[in-house]
C-alpha positions as CSV (number, residue, x, y, z in Angstrom):
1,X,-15.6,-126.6,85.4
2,X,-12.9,-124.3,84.2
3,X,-14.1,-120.7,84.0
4,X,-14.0,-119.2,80.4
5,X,-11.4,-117.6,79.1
6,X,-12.9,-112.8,78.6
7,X,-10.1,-111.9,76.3
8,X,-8.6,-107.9,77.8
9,X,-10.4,-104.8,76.9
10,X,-7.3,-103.9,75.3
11,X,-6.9,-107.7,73.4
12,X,-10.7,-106.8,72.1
13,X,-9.7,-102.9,71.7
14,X,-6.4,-105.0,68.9
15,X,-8.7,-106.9,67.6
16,X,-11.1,-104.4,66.6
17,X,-8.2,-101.6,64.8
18,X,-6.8,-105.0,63.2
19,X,-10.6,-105.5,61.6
20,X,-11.3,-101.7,60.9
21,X,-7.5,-101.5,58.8
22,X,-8.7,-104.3,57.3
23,X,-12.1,-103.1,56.3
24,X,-10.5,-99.5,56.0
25,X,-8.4,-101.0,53.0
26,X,-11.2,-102.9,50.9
27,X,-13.6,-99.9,51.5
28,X,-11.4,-97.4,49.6
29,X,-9.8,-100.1,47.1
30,X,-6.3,-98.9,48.1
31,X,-6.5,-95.5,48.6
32,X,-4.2,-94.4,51.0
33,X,-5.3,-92.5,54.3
34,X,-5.1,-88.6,54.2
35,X,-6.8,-85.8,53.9
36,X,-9.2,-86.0,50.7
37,X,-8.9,-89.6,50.2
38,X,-12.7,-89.8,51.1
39,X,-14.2,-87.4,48.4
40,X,-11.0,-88.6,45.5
41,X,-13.1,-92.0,46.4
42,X,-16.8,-90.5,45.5
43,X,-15.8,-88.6,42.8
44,X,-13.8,-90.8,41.0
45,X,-14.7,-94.7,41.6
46,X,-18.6,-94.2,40.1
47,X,-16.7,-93.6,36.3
48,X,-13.6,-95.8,36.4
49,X,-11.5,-97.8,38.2
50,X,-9.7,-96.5,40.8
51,X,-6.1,-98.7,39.3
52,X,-6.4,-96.3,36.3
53,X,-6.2,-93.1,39.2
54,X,-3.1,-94.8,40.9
55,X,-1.3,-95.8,37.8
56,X,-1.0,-92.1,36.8
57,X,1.9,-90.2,38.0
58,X,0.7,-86.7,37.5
59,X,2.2,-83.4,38.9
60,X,-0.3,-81.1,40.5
61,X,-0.6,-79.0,37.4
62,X,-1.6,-82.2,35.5
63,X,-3.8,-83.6,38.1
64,X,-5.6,-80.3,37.8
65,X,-5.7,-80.2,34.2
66,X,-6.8,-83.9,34.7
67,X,-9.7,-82.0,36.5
68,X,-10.5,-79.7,33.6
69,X,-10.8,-82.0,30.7
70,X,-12.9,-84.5,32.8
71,X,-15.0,-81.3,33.1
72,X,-15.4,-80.6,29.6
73,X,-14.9,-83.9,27.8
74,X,-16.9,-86.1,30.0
75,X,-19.0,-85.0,31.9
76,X,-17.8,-84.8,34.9
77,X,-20.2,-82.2,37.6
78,X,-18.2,-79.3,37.9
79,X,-17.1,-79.2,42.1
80,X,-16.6,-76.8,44.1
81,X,-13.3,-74.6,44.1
82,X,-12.5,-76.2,47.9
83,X,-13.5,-80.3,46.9
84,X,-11.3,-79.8,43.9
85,X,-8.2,-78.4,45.6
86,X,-8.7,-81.3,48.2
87,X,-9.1,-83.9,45.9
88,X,-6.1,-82.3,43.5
89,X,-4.1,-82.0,46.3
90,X,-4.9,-85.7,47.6
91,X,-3.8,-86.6,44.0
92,X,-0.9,-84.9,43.7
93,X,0.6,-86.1,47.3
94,X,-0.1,-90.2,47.1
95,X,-0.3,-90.2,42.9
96,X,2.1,-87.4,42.1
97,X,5.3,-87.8,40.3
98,X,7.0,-89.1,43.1
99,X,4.0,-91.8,44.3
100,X,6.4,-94.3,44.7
101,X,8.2,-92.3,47.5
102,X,5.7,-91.6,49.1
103,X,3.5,-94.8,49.5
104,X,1.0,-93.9,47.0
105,X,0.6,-97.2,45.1
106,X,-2.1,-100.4,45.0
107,X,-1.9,-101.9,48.9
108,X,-2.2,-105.2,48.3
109,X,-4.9,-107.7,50.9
């Protein structure tokens, strides 16, 4: 009787990065990796899609204006000073004016 095939530690260790980028992706509905990307996630994707987020294009300025009229036209809880520079900046690196440059688009499964 042949003795089974243990795949590596390292062919499991593959395996298991290649299921976690995968997973990684669908979890934040193709938000990019960085830092931010986790609370840009919570605070936007329980009031809209996150495709109308990475459609937008926005300078930092805008993104932060952005910020203030979700504040006071839709009531959006005010955050605190250091979650919305985070989640400003996140914008403004992968969605800003220059997304396209910089990866910030829809990743595709």
């Amino acid at each position: 009787m042949p003795a089974p095939i243990i795949p590596s530690a390292s062919a499991q260790t593959q395996s298991a990065k290649e299921n976690e980028s995968a997973d990684d992706e669908q979890d934040w509905q193709g938000l990019p990796p960085g830092k931010g990307r986790e609370e840009t996630f919570y605070m936007c994707s329980p009031c809209h899609s996150l495709k109308l987020v990475i459609q937008q294009g926005l300078s930092k300025k805008r993104w932060d204006e952005v910020m203030d009229w979700m504040f006071e036209e839709q009531e959006m809880p005010e955050l605190e000073p250091e979650d919305r520079k985070l989640i400003v900046d996140y914008l403004a690196k992968f969605y800003g004016e220059d997304r396209k440059a910089r990866g910030g688009r829809i990743r595709r499964p």
